[in-house]
C-alpha positions as CSV (number, residue, x, y, z in Angstrom):
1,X,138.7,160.0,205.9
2,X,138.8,161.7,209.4
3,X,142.4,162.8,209.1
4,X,141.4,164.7,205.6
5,X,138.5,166.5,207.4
6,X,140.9,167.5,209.7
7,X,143.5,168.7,207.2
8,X,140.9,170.4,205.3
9,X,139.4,172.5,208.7
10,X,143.4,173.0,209.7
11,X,143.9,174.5,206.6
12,X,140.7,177.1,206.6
13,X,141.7,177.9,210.2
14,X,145.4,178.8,208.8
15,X,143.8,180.4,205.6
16,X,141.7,182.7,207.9
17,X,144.1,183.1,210.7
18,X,146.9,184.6,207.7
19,X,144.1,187.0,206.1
20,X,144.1,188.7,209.1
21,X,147.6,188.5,209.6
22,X,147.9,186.8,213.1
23,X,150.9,184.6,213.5
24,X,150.2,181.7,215.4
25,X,151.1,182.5,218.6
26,X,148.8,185.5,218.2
27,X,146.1,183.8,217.9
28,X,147.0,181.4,220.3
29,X,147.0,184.0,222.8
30,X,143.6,185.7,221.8
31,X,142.0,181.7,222.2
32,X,144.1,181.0,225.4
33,X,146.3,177.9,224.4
34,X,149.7,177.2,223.6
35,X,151.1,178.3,220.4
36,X,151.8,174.5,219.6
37,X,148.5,173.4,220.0
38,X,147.4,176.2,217.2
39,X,150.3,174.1,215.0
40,X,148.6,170.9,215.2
41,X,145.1,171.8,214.8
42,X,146.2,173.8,211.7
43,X,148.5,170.5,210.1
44,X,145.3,168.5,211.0
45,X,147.0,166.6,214.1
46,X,144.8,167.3,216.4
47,X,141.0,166.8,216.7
48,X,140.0,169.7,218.8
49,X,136.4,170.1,220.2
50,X,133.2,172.2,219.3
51,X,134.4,174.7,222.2
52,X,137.5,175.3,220.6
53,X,136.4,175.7,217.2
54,X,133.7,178.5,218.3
55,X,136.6,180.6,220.4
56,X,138.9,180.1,217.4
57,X,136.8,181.2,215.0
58,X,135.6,184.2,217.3
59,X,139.6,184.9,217.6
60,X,139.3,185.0,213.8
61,X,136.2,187.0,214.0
62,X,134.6,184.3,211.4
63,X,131.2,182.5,211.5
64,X,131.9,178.8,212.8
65,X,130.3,177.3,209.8
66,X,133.1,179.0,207.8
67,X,135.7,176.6,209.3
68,X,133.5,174.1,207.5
69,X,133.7,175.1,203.9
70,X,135.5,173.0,202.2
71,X,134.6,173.5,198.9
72,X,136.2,177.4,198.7
């Protein structure tokens, strides 16, 4: 269950990160991590924390809650 909620936010962060056509390491650099750490997040590897979310979705220049729709 976890690792689909995961997935699911990895894939909204990637679906909003190519709309505005940032590469990864782009917006690794606008959040202040490593590219990789983008890459995990975004193939639902990693579990990243509330902080992160809120800088990435400001580097996105998205409403948090957006990463959460998972019904688009």
């Amino acid at each position: 269950m976890n690792t689909k909620i995961l997935e699911k936010l990895g894939k909204n962060i990637q679906f909003y990160r190519k709309e505005i056509g940032l590469t990864q390491e782009a917006l690794a650099f606008k959040v202040g991590i490593h590219q990789t750490y983008i890459g995990k997040i975004e193939s639902g590897k990693s579990n990243p924390s509330t902080i992160m979310l809120f800088k990435i979705s400001r580097a996105l220049n998205i409403k948090l809650s957006n990463l959460f729709d998972f019904d688009k």
